[in-house]
N, C-alpha and C positions, 0 to 999 in steps of 0.2 A: 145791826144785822137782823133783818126780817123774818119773821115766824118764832122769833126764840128768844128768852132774856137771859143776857150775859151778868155776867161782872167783872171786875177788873181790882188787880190786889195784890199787893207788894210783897215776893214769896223770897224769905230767907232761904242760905244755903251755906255752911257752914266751910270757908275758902274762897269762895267766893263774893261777888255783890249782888245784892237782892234783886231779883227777876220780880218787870212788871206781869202779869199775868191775867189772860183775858182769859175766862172761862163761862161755860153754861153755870146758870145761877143756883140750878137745882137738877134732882136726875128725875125730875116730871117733864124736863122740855121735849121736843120733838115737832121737825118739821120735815118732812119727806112727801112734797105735794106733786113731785113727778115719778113716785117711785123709783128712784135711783139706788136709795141704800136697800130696799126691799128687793129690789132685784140681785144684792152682794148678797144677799141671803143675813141682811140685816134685819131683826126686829124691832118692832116699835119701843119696846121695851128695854131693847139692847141698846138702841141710837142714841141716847147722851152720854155714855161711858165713856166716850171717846175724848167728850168735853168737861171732865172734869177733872181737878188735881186727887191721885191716889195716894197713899203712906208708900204704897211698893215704889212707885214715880219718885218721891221724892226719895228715898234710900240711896236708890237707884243714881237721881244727879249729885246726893252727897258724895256717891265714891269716884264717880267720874269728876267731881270739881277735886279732889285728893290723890287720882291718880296719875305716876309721873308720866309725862310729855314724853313722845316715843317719836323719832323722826320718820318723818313718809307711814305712820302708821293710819289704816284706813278703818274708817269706826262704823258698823253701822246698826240703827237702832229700828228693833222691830215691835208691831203693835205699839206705835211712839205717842199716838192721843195727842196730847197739848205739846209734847217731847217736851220737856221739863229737860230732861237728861242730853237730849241733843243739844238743847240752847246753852247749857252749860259750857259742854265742848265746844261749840259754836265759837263762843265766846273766849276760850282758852287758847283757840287758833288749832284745835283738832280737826284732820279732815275727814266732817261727817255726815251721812247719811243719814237724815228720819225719812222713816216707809211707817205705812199704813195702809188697813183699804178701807177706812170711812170717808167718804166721798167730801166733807168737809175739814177732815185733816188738815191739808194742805192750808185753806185759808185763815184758818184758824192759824197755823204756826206763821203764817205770811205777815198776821196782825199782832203778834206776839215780837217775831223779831224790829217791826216795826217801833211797838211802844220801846223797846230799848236799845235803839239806833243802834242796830246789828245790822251785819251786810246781809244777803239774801243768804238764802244756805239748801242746799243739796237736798230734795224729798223725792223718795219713787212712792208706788204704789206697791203695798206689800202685802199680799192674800198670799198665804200659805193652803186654808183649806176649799179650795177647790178641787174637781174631777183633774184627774191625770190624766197626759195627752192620750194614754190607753180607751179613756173615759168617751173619745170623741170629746175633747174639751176642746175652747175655742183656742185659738191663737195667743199668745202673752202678750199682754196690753203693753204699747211703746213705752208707757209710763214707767213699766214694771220693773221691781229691784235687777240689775246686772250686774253681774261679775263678782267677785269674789273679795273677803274681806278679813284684816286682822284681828278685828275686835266686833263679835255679836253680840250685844246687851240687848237686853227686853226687860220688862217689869212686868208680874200678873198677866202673865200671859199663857198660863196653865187653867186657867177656870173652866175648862171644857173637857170631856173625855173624847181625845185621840184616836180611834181604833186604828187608821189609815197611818197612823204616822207620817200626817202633811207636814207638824211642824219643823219634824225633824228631819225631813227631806229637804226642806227648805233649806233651814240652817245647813246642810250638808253642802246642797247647791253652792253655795257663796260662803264658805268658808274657806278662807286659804289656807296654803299648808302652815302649820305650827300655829294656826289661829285657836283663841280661846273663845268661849262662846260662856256670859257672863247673864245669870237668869232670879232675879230679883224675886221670892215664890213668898206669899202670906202662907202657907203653911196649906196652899190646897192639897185636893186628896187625889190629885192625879200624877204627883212627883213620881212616884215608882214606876208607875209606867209612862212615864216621858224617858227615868234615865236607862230605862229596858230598850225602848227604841233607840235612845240615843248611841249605848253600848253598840248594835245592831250598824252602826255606822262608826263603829273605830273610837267614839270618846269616852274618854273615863270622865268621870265624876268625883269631885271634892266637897263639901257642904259645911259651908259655917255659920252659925247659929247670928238672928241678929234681933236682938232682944230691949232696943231701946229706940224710943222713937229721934228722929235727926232734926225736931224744930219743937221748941217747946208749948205751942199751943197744939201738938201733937199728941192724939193717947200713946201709951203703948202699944210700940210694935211688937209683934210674932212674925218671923219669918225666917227665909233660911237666905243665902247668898250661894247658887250653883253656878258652880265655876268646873267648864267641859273642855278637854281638850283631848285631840288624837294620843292615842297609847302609842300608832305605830309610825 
């Protein structure tokens, strides 16, 4: 892969078999020579996060390789990066979804499901924070997530403060009735007012504590497990 050094590395998961894993080597890489992610309103700073395995990530594919198999259940996974958590599913025979909007998502998960002879599998394009059609925003890219889902998981996907409540719009968008919406948090400091917005659209919130890491070349995790669903 040109402009950036990878690696590639054999990630446990406890229920599972060990995913091969191609990722950026380090979070100094960056290659963005047409401005594409600069224009997502990606910084240079921000562009390898996408390409790297997180503690929230992996937590994240530990509970989806543990949780039980649900018939015609529709999965879909946002801010998914390497989706660790998608390939899981993937791989369990869930029908899922990884979205993202870093422009190199996609191939990245293309070379991923390749190293462990998985079939292709299902990716939109998933930008929550952009200008609303109010905004004069453009059109929804043909790529972009559709329709509606029983199961939303994300990991670390709170590290910004919201004002707009995009994310939670979004999530609203595409969740189906009786869907729960599963949010893997290190303990940022934006949780309260994500679950103020969230409220604001119908879900309650539950929160349970998760306090040890899921591989043991792992440190210690801190994090919570939020789990959203409509009240009514």
């Amino acid at each position: 892969m040109p402009g950036y050094l990878t690696k590639q590395e054999s990630v446990p998961i406890a229920g599972v078999d060990n995913l091969l894993i191609r990722s950026l080597r380090d979070r100094q890489q960056f290659f963005d020579p047409l401005g594409v992610a600069e224009r997502l309103g990606i910084s240079s700073a921000a562009w390898p996060i996408f390409g790297l395995l997180w503690p929230s990530g992996a937590q994240l594919a530990a509970r989806m390789a543990m949780r039980p198999l649900r018939t015609n259940e529709r999965v879909l996974e946002i801010g998914c990066g390497l989706g660790l958590a998608s390939l899981v599913c993937h791989r369990r025979g869930i029908d899922i979804t990884a979205s993202d909007c870093h422009p190199l998502a996609s191939p990245f998960l293309r070379e991923n499901l390749r190293l462990n002879a998985l079939p292709p599998m299902k990716y939109r394009t998933g930008q929550w924070g952009t200008p609303s059609a109010a905004d004069d925003a453009p059109p929804p890219l043909a790529s972009a997530v559709q329709g509606q889902f029983d199961l939303i998981m994300g990991s670390d996907v709170l590290y910004e403060r919201d004002a707009r409540a995009t994310l939670a719009g979004f999530i609203d968008r595409h969740a189906g009735a009786g869907a729960q919406i599963w949010i893997v948090d290190p303990n940022r400091g934006n949780r309260s007012a994500f679950h103020k917005q969230m409220a604001a659209y119908g879900f309650e919130v539950t929160e349970e504590r998760l306090d040890h890491p899921v591989r043991g070349d792992l440190p210690a995790y801190k994090g919570r497990l939020l789990v959203y669903q409509r009240t009514g």
